[in-house]
PyMOL CGO cylinders between C-alpha atoms (Angstrom):
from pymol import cmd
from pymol.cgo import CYLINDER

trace = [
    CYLINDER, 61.40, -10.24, -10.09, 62.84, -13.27, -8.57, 0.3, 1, 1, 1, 1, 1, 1,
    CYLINDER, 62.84, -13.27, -8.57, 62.22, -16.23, -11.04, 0.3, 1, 1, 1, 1, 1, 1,
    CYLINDER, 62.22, -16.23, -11.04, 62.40, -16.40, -14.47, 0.3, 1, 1, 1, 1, 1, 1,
    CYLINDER, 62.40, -16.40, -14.47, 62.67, -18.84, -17.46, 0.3, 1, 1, 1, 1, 1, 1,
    CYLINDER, 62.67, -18.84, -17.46, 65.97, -20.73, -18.89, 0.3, 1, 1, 1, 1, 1, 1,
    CYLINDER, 65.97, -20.73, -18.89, 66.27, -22.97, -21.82, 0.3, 1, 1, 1, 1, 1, 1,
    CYLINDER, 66.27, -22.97, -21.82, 66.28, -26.28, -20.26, 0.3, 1, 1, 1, 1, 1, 1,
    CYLINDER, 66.28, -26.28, -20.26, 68.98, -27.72, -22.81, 0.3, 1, 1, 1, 1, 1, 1,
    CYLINDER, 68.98, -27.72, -22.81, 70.20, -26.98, -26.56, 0.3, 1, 1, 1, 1, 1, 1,
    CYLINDER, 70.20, -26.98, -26.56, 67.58, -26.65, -29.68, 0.3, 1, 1, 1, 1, 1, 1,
    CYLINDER, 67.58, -26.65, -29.68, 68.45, -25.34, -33.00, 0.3, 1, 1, 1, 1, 1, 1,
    CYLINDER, 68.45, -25.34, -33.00, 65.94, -24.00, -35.37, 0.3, 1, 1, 1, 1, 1, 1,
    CYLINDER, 65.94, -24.00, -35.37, 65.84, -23.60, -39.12, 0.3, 1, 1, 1, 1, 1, 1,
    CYLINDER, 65.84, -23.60, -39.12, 64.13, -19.76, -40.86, 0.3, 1, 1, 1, 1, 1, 1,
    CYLINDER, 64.13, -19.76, -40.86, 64.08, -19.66, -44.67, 0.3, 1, 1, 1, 1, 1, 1,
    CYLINDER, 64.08, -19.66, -44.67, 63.14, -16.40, -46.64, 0.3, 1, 1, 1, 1, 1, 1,
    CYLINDER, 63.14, -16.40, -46.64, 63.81, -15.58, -50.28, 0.3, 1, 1, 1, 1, 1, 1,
    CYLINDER, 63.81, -15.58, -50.28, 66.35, -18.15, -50.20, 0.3, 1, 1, 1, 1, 1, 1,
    CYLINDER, 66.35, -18.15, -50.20, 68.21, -17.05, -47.32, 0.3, 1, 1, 1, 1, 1, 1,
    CYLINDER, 68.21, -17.05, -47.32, 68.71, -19.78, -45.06, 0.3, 1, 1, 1, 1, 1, 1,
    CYLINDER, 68.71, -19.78, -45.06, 68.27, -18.93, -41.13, 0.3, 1, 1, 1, 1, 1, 1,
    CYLINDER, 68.27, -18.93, -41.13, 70.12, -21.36, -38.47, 0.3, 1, 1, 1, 1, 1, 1,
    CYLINDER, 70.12, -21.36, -38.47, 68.92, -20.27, -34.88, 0.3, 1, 1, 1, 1, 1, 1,
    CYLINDER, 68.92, -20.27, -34.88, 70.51, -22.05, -32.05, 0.3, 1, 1, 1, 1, 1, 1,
    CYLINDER, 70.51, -22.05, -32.05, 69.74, -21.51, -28.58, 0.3, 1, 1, 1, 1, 1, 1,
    CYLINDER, 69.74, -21.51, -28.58, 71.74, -22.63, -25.35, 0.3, 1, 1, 1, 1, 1, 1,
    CYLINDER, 71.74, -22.63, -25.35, 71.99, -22.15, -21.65, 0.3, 1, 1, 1, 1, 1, 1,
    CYLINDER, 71.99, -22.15, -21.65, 74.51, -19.56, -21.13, 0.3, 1, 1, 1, 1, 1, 1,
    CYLINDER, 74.51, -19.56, -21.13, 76.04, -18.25, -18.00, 0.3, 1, 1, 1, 1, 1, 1,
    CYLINDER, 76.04, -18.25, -18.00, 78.57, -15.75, -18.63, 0.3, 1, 1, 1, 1, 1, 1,
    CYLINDER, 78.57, -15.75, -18.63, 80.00, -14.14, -21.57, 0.3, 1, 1, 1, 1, 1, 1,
    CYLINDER, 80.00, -14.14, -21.57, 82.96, -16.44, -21.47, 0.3, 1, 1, 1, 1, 1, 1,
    CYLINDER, 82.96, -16.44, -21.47, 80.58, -19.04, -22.37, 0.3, 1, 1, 1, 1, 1, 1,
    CYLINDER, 80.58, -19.04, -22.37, 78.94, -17.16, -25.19, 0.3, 1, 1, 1, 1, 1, 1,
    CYLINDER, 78.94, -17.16, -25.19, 81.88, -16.25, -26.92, 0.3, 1, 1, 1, 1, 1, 1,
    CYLINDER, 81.88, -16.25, -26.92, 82.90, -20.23, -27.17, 0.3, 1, 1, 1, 1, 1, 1,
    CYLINDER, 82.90, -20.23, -27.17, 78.92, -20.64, -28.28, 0.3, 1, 1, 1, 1, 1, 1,
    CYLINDER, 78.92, -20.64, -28.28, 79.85, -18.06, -30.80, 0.3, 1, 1, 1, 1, 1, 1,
    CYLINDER, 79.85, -18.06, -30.80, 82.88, -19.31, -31.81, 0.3, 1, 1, 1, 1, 1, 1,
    CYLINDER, 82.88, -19.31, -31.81, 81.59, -23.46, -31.88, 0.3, 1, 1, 1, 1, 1, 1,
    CYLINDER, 81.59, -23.46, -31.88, 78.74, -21.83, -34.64, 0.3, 1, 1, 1, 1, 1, 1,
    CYLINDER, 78.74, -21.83, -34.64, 81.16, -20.31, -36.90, 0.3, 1, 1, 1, 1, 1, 1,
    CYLINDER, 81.16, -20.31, -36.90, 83.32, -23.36, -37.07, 0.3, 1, 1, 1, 1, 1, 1,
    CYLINDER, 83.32, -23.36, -37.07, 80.10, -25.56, -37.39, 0.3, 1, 1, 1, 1, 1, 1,
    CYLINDER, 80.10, -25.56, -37.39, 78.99, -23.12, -40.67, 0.3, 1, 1, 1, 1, 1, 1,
    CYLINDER, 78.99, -23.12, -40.67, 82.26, -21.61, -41.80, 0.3, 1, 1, 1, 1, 1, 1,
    CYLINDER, 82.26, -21.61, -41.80, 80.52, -20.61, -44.91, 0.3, 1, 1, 1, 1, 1, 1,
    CYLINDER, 80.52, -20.61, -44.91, 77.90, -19.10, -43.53, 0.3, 1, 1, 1, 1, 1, 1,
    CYLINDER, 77.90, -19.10, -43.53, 77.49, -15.42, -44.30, 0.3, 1, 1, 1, 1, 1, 1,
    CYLINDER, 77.49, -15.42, -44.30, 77.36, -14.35, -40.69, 0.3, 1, 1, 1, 1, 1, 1,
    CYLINDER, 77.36, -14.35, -40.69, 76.94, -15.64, -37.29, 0.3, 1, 1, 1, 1, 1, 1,
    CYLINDER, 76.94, -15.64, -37.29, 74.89, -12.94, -35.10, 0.3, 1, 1, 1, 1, 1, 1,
    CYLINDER, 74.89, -12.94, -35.10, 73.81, -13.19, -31.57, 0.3, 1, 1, 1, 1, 1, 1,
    CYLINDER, 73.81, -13.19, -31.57, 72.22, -11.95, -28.13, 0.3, 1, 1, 1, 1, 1, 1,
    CYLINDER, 72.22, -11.95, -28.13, 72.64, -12.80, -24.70, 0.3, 1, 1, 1, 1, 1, 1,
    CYLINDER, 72.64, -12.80, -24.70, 71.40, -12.62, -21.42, 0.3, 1, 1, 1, 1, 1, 1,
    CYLINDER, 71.40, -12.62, -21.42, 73.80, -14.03, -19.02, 0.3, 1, 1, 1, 1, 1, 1,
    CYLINDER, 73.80, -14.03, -19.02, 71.83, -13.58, -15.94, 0.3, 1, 1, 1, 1, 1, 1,
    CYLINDER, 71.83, -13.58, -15.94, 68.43, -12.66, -15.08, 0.3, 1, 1, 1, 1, 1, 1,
    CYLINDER, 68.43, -12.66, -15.08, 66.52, -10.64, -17.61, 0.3, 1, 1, 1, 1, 1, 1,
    CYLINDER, 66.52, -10.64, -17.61, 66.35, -7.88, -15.34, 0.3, 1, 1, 1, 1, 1, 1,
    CYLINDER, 66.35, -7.88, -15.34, 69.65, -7.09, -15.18, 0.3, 1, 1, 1, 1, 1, 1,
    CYLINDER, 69.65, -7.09, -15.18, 71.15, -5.09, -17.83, 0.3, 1, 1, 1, 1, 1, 1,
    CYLINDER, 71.15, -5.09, -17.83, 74.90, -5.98, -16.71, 0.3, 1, 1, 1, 1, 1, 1,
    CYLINDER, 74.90, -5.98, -16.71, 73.79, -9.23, -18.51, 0.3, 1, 1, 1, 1, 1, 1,
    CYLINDER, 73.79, -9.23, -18.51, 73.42, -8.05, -21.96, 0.3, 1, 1, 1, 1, 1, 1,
    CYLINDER, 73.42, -8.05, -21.96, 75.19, -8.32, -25.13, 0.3, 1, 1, 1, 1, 1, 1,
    CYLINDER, 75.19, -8.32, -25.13, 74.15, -8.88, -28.82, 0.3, 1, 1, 1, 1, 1, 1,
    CYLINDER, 74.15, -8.88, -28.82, 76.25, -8.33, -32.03, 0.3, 1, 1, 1, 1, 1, 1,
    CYLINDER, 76.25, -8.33, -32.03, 75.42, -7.91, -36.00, 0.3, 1, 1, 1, 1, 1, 1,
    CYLINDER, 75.42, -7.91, -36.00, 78.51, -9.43, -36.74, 0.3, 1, 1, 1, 1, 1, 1,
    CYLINDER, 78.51, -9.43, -36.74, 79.09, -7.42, -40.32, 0.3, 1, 1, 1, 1, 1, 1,
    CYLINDER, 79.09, -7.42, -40.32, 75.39, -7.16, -41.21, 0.3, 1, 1, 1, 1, 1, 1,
    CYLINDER, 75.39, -7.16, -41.21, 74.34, -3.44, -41.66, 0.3, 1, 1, 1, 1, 1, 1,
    CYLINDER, 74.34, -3.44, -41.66, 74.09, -1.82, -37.47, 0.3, 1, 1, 1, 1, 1, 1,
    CYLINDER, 74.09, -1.82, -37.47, 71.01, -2.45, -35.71, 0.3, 1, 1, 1, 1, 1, 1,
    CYLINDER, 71.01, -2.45, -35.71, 69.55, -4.93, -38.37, 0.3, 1, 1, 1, 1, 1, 1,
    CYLINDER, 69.55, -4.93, -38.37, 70.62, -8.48, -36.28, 0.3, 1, 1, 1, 1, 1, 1,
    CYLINDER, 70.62, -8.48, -36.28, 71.46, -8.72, -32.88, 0.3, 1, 1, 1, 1, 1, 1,
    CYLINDER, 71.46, -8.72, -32.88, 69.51, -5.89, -31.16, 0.3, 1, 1, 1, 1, 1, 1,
    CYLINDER, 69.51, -5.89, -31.16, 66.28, -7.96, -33.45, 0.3, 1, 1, 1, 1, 1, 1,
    CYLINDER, 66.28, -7.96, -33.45, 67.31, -10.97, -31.55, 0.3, 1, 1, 1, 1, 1, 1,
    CYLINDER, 67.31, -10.97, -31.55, 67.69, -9.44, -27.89, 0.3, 1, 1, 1, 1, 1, 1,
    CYLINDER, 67.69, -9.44, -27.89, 64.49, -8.09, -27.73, 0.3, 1, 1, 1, 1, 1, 1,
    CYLINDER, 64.49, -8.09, -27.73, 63.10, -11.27, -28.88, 0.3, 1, 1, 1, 1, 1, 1,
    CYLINDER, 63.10, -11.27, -28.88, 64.81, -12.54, -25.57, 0.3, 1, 1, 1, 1, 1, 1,
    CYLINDER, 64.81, -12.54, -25.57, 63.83, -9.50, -23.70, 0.3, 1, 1, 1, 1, 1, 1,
    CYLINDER, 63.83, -9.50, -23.70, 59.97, -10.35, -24.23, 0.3, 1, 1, 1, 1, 1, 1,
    CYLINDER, 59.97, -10.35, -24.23, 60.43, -13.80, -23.51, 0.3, 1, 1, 1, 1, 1, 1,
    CYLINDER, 60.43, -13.80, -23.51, 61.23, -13.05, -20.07, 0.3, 1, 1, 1, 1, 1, 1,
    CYLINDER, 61.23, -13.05, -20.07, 63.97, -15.64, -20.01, 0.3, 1, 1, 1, 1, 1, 1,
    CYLINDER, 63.97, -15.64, -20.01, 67.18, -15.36, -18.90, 0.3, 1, 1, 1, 1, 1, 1,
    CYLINDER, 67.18, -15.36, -18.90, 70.79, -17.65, -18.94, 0.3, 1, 1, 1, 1, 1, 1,
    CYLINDER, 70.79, -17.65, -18.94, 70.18, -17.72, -22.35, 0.3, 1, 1, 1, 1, 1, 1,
    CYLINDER, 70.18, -17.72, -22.35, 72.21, -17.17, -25.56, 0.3, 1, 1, 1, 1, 1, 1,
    CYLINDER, 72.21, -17.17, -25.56, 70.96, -17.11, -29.13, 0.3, 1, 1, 1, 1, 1, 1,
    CYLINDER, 70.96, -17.11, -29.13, 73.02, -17.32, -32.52, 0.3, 1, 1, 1, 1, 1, 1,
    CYLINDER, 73.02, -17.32, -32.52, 71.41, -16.68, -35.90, 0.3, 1, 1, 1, 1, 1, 1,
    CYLINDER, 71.41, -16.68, -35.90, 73.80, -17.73, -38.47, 0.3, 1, 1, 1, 1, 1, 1,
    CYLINDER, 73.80, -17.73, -38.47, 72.48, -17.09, -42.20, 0.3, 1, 1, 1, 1, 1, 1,
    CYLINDER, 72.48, -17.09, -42.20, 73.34, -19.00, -45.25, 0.3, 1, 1, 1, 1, 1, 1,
    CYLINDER, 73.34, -19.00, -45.25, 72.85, -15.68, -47.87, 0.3, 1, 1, 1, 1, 1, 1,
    CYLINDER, 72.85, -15.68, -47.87, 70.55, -16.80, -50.63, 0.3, 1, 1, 1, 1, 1, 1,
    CYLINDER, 70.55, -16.80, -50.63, 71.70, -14.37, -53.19, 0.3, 1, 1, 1, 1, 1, 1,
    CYLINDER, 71.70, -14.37, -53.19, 68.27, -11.80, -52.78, 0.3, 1, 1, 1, 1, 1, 1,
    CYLINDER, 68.27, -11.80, -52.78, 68.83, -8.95, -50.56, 0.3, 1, 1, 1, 1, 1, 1,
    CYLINDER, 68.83, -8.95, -50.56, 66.39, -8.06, -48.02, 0.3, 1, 1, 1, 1, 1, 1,
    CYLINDER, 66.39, -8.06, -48.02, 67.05, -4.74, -47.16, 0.3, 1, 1, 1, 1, 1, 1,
    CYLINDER, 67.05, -4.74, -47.16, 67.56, -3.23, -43.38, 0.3, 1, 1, 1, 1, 1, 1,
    CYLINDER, 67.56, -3.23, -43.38, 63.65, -3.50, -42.92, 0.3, 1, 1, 1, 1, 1, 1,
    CYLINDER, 63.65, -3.50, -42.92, 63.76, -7.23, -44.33, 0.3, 1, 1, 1, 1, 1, 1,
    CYLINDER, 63.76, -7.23, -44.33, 66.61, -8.04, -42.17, 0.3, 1, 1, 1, 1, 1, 1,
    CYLINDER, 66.61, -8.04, -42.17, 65.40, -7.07, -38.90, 0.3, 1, 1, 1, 1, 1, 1,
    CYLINDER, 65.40, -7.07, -38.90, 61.75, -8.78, -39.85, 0.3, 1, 1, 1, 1, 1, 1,
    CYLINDER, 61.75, -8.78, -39.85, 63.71, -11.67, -40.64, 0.3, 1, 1, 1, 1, 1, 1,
    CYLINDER, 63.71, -11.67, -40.64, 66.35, -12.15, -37.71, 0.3, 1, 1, 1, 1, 1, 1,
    CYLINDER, 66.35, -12.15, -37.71, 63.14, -10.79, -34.96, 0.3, 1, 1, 1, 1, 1, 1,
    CYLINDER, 63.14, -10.79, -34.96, 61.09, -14.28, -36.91, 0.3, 1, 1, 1, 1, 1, 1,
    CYLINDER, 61.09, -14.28, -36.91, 64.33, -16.50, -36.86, 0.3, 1, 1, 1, 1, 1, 1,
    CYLINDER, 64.33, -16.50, -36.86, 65.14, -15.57, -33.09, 0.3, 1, 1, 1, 1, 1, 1,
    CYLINDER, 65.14, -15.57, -33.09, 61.33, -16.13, -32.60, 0.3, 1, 1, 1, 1, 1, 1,
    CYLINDER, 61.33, -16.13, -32.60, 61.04, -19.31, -34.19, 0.3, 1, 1, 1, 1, 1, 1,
    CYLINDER, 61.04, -19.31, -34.19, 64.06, -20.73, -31.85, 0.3, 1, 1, 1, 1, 1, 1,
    CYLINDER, 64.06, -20.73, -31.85, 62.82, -19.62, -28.61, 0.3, 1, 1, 1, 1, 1, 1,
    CYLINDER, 62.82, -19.62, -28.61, 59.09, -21.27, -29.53, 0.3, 1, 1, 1, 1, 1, 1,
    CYLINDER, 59.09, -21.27, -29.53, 60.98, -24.43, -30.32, 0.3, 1, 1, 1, 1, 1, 1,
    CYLINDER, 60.98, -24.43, -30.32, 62.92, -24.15, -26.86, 0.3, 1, 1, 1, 1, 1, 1,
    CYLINDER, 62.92, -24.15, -26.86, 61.75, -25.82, -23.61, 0.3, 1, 1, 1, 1, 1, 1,
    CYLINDER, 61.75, -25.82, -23.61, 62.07, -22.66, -20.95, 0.3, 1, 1, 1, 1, 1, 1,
    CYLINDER, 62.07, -22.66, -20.95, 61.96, -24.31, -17.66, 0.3, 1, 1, 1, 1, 1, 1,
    CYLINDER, 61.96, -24.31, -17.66, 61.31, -21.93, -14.30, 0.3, 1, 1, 1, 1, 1, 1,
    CYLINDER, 61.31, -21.93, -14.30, 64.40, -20.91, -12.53, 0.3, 1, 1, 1, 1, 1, 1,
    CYLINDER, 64.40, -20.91, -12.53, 64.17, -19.32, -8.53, 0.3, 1, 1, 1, 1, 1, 1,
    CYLINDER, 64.17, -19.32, -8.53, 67.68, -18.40, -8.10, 0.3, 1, 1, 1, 1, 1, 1,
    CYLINDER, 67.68, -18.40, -8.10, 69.36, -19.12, -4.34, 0.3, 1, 1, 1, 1, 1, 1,
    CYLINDER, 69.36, -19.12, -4.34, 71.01, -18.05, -1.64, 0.3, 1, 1, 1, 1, 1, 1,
    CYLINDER, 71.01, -18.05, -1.64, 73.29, -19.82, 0.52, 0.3, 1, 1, 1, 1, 1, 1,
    CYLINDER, 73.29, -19.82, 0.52, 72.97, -19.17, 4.68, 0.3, 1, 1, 1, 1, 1, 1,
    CYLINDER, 72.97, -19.17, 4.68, 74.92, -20.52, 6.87, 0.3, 1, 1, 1, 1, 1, 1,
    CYLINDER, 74.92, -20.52, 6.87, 74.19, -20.88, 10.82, 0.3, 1, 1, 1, 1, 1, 1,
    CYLINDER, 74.19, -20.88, 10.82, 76.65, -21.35, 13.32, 0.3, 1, 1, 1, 1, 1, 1,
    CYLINDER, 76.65, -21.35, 13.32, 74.75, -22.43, 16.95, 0.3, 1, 1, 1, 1, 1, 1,
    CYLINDER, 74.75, -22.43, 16.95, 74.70, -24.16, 20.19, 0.3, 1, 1, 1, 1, 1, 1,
    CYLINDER, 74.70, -24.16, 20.19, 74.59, -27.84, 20.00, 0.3, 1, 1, 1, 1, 1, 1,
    CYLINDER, 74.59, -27.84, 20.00, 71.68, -27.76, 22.49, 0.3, 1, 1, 1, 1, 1, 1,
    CYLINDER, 71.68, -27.76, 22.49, 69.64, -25.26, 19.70, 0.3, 1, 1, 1, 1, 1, 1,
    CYLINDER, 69.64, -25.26, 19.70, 70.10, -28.09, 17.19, 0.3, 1, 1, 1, 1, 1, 1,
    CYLINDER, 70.10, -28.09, 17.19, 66.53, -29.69, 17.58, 0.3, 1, 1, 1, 1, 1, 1,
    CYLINDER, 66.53, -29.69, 17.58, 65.07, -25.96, 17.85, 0.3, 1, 1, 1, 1, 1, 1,
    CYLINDER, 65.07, -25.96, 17.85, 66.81, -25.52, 14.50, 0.3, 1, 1, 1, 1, 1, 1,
    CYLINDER, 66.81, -25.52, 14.50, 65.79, -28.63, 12.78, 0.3, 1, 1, 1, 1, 1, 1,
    CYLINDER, 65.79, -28.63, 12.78, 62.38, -28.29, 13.76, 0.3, 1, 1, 1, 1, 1, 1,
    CYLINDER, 62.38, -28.29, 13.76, 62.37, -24.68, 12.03, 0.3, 1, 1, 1, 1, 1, 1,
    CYLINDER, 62.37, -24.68, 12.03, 63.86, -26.19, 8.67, 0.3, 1, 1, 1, 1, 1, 1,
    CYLINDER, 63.86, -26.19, 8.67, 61.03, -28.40, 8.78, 0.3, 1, 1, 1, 1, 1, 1,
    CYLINDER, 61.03, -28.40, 8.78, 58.35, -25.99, 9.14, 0.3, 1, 1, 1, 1, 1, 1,
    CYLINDER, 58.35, -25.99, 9.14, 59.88, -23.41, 6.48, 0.3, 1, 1, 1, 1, 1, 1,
    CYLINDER, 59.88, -23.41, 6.48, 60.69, -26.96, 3.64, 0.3, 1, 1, 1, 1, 1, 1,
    CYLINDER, 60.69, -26.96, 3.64, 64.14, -26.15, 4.00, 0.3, 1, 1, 1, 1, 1, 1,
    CYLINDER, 64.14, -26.15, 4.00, 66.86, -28.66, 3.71, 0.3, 1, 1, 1, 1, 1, 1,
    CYLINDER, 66.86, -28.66, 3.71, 70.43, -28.06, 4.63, 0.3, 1, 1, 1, 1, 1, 1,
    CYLINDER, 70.43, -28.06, 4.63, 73.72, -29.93, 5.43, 0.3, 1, 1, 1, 1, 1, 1,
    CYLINDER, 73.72, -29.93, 5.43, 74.96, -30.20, 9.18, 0.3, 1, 1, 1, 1, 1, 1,
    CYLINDER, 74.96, -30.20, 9.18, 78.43, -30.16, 10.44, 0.3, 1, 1, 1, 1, 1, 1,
    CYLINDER, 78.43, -30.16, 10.44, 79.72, -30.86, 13.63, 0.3, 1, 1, 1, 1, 1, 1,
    CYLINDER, 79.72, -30.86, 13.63, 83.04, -29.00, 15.52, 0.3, 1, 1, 1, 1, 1, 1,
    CYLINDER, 83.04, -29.00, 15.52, 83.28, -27.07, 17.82, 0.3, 1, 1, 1, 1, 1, 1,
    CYLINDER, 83.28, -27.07, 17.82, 79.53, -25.73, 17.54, 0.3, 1, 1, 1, 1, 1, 1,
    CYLINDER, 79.53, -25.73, 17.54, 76.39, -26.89, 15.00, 0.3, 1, 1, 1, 1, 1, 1,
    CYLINDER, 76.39, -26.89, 15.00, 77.02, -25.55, 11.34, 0.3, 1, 1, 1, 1, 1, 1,
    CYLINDER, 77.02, -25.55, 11.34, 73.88, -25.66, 8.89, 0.3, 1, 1, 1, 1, 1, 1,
    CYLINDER, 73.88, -25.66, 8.89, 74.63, -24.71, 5.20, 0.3, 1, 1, 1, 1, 1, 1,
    CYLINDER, 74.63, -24.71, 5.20, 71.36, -23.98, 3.53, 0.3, 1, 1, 1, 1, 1, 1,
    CYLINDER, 71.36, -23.98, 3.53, 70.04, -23.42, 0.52, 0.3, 1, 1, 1, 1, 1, 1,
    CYLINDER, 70.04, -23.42, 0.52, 67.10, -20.71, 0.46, 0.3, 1, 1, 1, 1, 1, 1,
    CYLINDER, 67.10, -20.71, 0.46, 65.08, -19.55, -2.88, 0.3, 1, 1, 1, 1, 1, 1,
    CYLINDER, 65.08, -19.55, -2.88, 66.22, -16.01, -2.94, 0.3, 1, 1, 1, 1, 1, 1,
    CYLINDER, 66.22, -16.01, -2.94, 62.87, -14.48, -2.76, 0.3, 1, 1, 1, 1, 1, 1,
    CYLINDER, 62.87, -14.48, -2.76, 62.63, -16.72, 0.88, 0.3, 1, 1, 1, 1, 1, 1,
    CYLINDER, 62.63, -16.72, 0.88, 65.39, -15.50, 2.62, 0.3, 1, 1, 1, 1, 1, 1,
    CYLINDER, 65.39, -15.50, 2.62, 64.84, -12.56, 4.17, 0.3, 1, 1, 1, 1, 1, 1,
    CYLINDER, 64.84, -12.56, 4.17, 61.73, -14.25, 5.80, 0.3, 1, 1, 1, 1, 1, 1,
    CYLINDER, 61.73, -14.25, 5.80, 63.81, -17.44, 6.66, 0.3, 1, 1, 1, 1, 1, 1,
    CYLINDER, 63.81, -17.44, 6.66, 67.02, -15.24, 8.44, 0.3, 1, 1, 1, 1, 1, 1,
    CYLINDER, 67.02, -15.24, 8.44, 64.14, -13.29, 10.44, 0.3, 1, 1, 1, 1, 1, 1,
    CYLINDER, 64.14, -13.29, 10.44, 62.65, -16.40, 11.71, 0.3, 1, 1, 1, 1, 1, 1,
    CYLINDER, 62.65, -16.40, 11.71, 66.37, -17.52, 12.40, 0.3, 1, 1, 1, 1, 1, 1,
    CYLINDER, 66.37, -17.52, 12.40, 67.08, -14.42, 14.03, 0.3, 1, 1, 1, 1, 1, 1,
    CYLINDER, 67.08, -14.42, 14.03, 64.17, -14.78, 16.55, 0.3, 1, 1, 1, 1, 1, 1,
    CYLINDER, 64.17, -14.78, 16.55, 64.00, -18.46, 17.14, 0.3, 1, 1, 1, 1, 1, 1,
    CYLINDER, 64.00, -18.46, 17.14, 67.69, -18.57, 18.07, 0.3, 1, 1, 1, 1, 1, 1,
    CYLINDER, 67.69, -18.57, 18.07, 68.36, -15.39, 19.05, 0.3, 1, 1, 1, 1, 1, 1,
    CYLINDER, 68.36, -15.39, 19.05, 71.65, -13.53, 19.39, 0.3, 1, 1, 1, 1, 1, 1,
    CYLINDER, 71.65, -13.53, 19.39, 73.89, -16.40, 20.06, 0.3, 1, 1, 1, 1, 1, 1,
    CYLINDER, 73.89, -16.40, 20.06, 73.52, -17.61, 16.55, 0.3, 1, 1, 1, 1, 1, 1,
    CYLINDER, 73.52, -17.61, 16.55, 75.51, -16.75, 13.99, 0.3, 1, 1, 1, 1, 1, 1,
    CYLINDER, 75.51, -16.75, 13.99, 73.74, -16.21, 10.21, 0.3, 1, 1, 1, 1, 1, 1,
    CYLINDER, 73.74, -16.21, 10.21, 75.84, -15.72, 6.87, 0.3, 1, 1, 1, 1, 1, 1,
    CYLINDER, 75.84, -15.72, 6.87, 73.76, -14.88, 4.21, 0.3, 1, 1, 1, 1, 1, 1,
    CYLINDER, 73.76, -14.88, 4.21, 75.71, -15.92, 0.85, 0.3, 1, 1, 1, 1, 1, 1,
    CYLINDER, 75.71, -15.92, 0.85, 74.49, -15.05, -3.29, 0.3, 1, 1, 1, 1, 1, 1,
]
cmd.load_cgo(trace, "trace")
């Protein structure tokens, strides 16, 4: 899987049950750096809010290096693993979610909990605007000045736009949809031939 959905900006969301009160907010998130501060701007936004629980996928959904949720003091297993498999089926990734509840003085019980973070966590990510995301690659080609119009022409034909600088040789930094590149360095490869030289970059 090469693409996959992110939340094209910030949207907060608003779950009530037995007089709980549910506050999901959802943001692009790109690390766990920047989910902790997410974290950490939602309990300062609701500082008397019961708790403040979470799930993140920093990366692509595939990826389980990516992952991270946390209860944050409700009973284990009722809040933020409710919350990452609502991201999990979404299929999006770069994404962080925070449920904080406002405790309406009714307990819910585990069962009630994890029915009513999976519906709060659901409710956010129906009210969020998931864009499609290809991630990229970055190639650069080092070549002949006289290969230059053999390599512009190829850019053309593949749609793929890049930056030229000009030393002692031709250097093209490109930008390639990751699920391209393989097929755009073989055409490189045997188009120029050998006296190019091809960087492939994440």
């Amino acid at each position: 899987m090469s693409g996959y959905l992110i939340p094209s900006g910030p949207v907060d969301s608003i779950y009530e049950i037995k007089n709980s009160e549910f506050i999901t907010s959802v943001r692009p998130i790109g690390s766990m750096d920047e989910m902790k501060l997410f974290v950490k701007e939602m309990r300062e936004k609701h500082p008397k809010a019961n708790h403040n629980c979470w799930a993140v996928i920093t990366g692509s959904p595939t990826d389980s290096n990516t992952y991270g949720f946390s209860d944050d003091g409700e009973p284990t297993g009722t809040a933020g693993k409710p919350i990452f498999t609502v991201l999990q089926y979404s299929g999006a990734g770069q994404i962080g979610v925070v449920v904080t509840r406002y405790f309406g003085g009714i307990k819910l019980g585990t069962g009630g909990l994890v029915k009513a973070y999976t519906a709060a966590a659901k409710a956010g990510i129906d009210a969020s605007k998931l864009v499609a995301y290809s991630p990229m690659n970055f190639i650069e080609v080092t070549i002949p000045y006289n290969q230059e119009p053999h390599l512009r022409y190829l850019l053309d034909q593949c749609s793929v736009l890049g930056e030229f600088f000009y030393d002692h040789a031709v250097t093209a930094k490109l930008s390639v949809r990751e699920d391209e590149t393989e097929k755009v360095v073989s055409l490189l490869s045997e188009t120029l031939g050998i006296s190019a030289g091809i960087t492939v970059r994440t």
